[in-house]
C-alpha positions in Angstrom: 6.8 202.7 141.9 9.6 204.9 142.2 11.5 202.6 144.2 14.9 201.2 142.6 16.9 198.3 143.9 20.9 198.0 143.9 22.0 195.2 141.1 26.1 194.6 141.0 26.4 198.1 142.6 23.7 200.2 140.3 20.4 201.0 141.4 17.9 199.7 139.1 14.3 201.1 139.4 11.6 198.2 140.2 9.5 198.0 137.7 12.5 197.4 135.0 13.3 194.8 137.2 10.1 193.5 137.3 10.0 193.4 133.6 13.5 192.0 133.3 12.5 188.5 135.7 9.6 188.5 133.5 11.3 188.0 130.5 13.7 185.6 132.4 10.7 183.5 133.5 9.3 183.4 130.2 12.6 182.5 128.6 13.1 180.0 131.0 9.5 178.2 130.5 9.8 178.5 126.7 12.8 176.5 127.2 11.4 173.8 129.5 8.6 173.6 126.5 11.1 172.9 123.8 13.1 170.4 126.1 9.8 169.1 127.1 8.8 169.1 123.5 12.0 167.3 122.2 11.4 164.7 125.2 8.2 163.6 123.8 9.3 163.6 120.2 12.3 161.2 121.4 9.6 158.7 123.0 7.6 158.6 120.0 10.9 157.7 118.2 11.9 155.3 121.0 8.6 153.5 120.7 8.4 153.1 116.9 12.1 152.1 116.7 10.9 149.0 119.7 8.4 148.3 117.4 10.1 148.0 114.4 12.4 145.6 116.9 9.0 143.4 118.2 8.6 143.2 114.6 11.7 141.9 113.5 11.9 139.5 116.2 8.8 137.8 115.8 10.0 137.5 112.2 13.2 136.5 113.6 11.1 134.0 116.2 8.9 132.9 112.9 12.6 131.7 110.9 13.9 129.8 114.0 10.7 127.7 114.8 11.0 127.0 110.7 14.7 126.5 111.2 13.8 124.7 114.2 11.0 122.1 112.2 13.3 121.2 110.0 16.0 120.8 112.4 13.7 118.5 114.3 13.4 116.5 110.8 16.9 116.2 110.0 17.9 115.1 113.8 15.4 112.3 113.2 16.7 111.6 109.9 20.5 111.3 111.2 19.2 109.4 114.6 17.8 107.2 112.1 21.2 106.6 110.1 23.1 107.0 113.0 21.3 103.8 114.7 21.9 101.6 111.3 25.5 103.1 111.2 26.3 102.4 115.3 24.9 98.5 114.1 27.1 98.0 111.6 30.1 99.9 114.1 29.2 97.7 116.5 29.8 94.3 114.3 33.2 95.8 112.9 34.6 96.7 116.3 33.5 92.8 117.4 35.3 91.3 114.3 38.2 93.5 115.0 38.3 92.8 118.8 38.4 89.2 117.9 40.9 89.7 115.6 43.3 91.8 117.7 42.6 89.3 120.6 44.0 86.7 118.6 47.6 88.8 117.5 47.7 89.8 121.4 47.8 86.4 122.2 50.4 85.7 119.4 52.3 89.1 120.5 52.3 87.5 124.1 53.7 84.2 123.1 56.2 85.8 120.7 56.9 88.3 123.5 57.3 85.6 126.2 60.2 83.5 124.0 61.5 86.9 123.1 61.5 87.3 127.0 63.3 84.2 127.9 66.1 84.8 125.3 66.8 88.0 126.5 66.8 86.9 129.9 69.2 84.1 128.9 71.7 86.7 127.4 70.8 88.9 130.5 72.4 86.0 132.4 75.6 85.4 130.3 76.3 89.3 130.4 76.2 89.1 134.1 78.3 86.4 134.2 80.9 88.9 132.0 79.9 91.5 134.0 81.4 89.6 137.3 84.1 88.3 135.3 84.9 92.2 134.0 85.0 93.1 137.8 86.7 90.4 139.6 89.5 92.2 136.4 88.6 95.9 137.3 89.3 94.4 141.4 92.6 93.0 140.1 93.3 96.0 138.4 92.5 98.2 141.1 95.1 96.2 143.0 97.8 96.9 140.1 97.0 100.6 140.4 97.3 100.8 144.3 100.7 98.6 143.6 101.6 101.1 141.3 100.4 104.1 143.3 102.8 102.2 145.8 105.9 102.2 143.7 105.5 105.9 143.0 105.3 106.9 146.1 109.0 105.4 146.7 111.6 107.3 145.1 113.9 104.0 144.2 110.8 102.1 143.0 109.7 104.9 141.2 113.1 105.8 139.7 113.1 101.2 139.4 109.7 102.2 137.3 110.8 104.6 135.1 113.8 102.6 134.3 111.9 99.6 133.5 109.6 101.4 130.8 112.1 103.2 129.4 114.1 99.9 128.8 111.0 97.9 127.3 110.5 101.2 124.6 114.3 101.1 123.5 113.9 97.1 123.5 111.0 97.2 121.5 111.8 99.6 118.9 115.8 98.9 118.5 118.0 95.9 118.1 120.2 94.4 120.7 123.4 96.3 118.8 121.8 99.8 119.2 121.8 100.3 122.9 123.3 99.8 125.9 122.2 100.2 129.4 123.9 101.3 132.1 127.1 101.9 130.1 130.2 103.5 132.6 131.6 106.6 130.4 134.8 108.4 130.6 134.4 110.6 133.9 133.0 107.4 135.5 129.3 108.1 135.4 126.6 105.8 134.3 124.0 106.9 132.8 120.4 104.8 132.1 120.7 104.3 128.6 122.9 105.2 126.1 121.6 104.7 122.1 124.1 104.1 119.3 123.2 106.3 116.3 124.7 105.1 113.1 127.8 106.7 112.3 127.6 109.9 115.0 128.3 109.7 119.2 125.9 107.6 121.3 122.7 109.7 122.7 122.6 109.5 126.5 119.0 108.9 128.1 118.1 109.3 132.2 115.1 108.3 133.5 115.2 109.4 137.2 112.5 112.1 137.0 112.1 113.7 140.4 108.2 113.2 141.1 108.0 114.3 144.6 107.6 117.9 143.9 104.4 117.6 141.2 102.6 115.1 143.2 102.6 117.4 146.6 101.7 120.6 143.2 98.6 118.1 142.3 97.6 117.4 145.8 97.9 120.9 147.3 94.8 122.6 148.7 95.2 126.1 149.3 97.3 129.1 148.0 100.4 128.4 150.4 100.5 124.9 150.0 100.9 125.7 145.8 103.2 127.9 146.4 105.8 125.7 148.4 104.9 122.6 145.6 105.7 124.7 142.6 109.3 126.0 144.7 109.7 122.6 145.3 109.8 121.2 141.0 111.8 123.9 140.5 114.5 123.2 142.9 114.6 119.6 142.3 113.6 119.5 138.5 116.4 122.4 137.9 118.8 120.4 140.3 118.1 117.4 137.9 118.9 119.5 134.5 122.4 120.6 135.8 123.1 117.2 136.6 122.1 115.5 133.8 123.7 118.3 131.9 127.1 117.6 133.7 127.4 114.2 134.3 125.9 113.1 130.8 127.3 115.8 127.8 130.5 115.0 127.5 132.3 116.5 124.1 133.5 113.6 121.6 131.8 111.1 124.1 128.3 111.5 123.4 125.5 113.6 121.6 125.5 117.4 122.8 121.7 116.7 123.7 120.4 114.2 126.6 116.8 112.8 126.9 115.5 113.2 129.9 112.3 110.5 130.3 109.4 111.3 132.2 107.5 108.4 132.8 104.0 109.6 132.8 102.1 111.5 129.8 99.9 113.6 132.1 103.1 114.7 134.0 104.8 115.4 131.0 101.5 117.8 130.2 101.5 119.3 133.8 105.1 120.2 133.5 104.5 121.8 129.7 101.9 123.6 131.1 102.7 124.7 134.5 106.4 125.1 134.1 107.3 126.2 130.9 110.3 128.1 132.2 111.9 125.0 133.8 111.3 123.2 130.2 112.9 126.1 128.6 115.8 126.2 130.9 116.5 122.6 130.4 116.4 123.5 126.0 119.4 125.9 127.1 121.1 123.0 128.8 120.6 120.9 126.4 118.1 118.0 128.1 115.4 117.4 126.5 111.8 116.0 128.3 110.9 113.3 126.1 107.0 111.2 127.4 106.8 107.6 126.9 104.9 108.9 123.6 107.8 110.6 122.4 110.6 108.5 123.8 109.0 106.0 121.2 108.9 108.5 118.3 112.7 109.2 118.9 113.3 105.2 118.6 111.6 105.1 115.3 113.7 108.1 114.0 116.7 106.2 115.2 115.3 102.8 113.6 115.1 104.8 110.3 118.5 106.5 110.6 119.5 102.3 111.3 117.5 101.2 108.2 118.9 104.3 106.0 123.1 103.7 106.9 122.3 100.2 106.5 120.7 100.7 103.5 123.9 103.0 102.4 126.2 100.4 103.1 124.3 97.8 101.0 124.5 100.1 98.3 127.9 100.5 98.4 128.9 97.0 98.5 126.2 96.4 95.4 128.1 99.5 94.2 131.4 98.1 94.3 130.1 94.4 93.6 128.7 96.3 90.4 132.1 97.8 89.5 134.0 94.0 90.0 131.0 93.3 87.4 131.9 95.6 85.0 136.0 95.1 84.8 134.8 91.6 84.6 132.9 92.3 81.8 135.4 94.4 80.3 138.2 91.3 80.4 135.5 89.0 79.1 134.8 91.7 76.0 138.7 91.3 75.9 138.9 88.1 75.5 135.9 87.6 73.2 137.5 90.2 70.4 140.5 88.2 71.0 138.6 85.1 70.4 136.9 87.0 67.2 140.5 87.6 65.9 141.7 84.1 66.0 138.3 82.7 64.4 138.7 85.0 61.7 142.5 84.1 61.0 141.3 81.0 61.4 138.6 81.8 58.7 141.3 83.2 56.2 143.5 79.9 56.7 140.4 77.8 56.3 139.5 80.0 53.1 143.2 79.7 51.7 143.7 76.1 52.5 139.7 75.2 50.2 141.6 77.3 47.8 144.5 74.7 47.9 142.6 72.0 47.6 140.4 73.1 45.2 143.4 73.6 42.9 144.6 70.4 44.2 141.3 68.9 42.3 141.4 70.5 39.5 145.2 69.2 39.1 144.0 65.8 39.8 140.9 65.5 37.3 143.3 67.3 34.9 145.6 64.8 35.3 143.1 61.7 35.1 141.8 62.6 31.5 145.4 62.2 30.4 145.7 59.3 27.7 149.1 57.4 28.7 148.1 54.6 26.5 148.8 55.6 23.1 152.5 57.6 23.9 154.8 55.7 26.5 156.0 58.0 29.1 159.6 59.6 27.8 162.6 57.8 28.5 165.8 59.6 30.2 169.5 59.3 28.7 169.4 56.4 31.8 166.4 54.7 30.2 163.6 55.6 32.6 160.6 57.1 32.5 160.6 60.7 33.1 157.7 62.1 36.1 156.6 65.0 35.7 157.3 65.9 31.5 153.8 66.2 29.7 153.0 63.9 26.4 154.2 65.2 23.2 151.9 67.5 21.8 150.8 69.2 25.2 151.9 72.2 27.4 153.0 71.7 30.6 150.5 72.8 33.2 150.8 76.2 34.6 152.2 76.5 38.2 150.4 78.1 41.0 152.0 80.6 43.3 150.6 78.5 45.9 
């Protein structure tokens, strides 16, 4: 009994160790009781709480076969309406079927004339139709032609010249231009336009194309780069001479137009080569399109219309002035007239005065009684003229 054991490096005598698993054991199966207890507490709960479930559903089953009874009663009641209601479904959809039947049919008719016109029209737009492209083929000729006549320098240059002459011949009258006009130093230049009162403006339409068309066309980097060397050798050979041949002092305008034929070259050229448009402002050429060629005409037609305009004003001006010395001699002569109808007034006035007094004389001289005194005798023995009777005053003598 004495004997000890070694527990985590002390000796511990036997029976205390003894005692000590004894209490362990106990411990240890009062603690499986309580688990052991709480285990059977937590069936009795499980098994009332499925109970109470059982319970509620066979309540739950009671409700639904209720629910399920009068369900049954309802369904019969709607299969019941429902059978009077597909009846009476049944005779509308046959009384609408007949009825739409009979607008198909009418749709189809309307839809078949309908048809037929359309068709008709289909066949008089075809006949445009070929008519339009037998014009787009002859068109497409006119194109190539004029594809043609601007890839030949002298046709081209023949080109430019030709629409350049129709938008002065348009817009101008026959006394405001003059084509191919020989100056001073011998050159000819396209056109020449008479402004009113100022030096005639000089016009040239050989624009060298050559050099954009091959810029257009070119493919690669290279290729650009000789086309854009190119317009600006021959476009900046062109400016100088225009510049020379065309500007000459006293002759002619100190600006020239120089007419490019074609509105998207004149936009390549604004765009692409701005310097070359500013070097020909500093020469004094100016790129005019057909756009603005015709825009420069109607400034000159209203420069035209305003010195004519002038120069009718100055003759009704000085028509207007021979009208008013005209007037002037004709107020002249009518206070002239005036004066000699009012001396004629005052001789009128004083010759009424005469013969008023003439009257008066006369009726004074008829109340006279000659019958009872015989006129006075003279030492001669005839009558005096002139003596009044005995017993009256001689009449008083007028001035006049």
């Amino acid at each position: 009994m004495n004997d000890a054991i070694v527990l985590f490096g002390h000796p511990v005598p036997l029976l205390h160790a003894l005692a000590g698993a004894g209490a362990a054991a106990f411990v240890l199966l009062a603690a499986i009781a309580v688990q052991l207890a709480g285990l059977a507490r937590a069936r009795r709960e499980e098994a009332f709480a499925a109970h109470e479930r059982a319970r509620e559903l066979d309540a739950r089953l009671a409700e639904m076969r209720g629910l399920q009874a009068q369900l049954t009663g309802r369904m019969q009641t709607v299969a019941e309406v429902f059978g009077t209601r597909q009846n009476d479904l049944a005779r509308f959809l046959s009384e609408r079927l007949e009825g739409l039947q009979h607008r198909v049919g009418q749709n189809l008719d309307a839809s078949a004339r309908h048809t037929a016109a359309h068709i008709a029209s289909l066949n008089e737009r075809l006949a445009l139709i070929d008519a339009a492209q037998k014009n787009l083929s002859e068109l497409s000729g006119h194109v190539l032609g004029l594809k043609d006549v601007l890839a030949n320098k002298q046709a081209r240059g023949a080109f430019g010249q030709g629409r350049m002459e129709a938008i002065v011949r348009d817009g101008l009258p026959a006394n405001g231009y003059r084509f191919q006009p020989t100056l001073a130093n011998g050159k000819r230049p396209d056109c020449l336009i008479d402004l009113p009162g100022d030096l005639p403006l000089a016009v040239d339409a050989k624009f060298p194309l050559e050099g954009l068309s091959a810029f257009r066309e070119a493919n690669d980097g290279e290729a650009r780069r000789r086309a854009v060397q190119r317009v600006r050798n021959d476009i900046g050979y062109h400016i100088r001479e225009v510049a020379e041949k065309y500007l000459l002092p006293g002759e002619t305008q100190d600006i020239a137009l120089l007419f490019v034929p074609s509105e998207s070259i004149y936009a390549d050229l604004h765009e692409h080569f701005d310097d070359l448009v500013q070097r020909a402002h500093r020469a004094r050429v100016i790129f005019v399109s057909p756009s603005l060629l015709t825009m420069a005409i109607q400034l000159v037609q209203s420069l035209i219309r305003d010195t004519r305009m002038r120069e009718e004003a100055r003759v009704i001006q000085t028509e207007v002035g021979r009208l008013v010395d005209d007037i002037g001699r004709l107020r002249e002569r009518v206070d002239k007239l005036d004066t000699h109808f009012r001396q004629a007034q005052e001789d009128v006035g004083q010759i009424r005065v005469s013969a008023d007094k003439v009257a008066r004389r006369g009726e004074a001289i008829a109340a006279l009684d000659f019958e009872d005194a015989p006129p006075p005798r003279d030492m001669n023995g005839t009558a005096s003229r002139g003596l009044p009777p005995r017993g009256m005053a001689p009449p008083a003598h007028s001035p006049e």
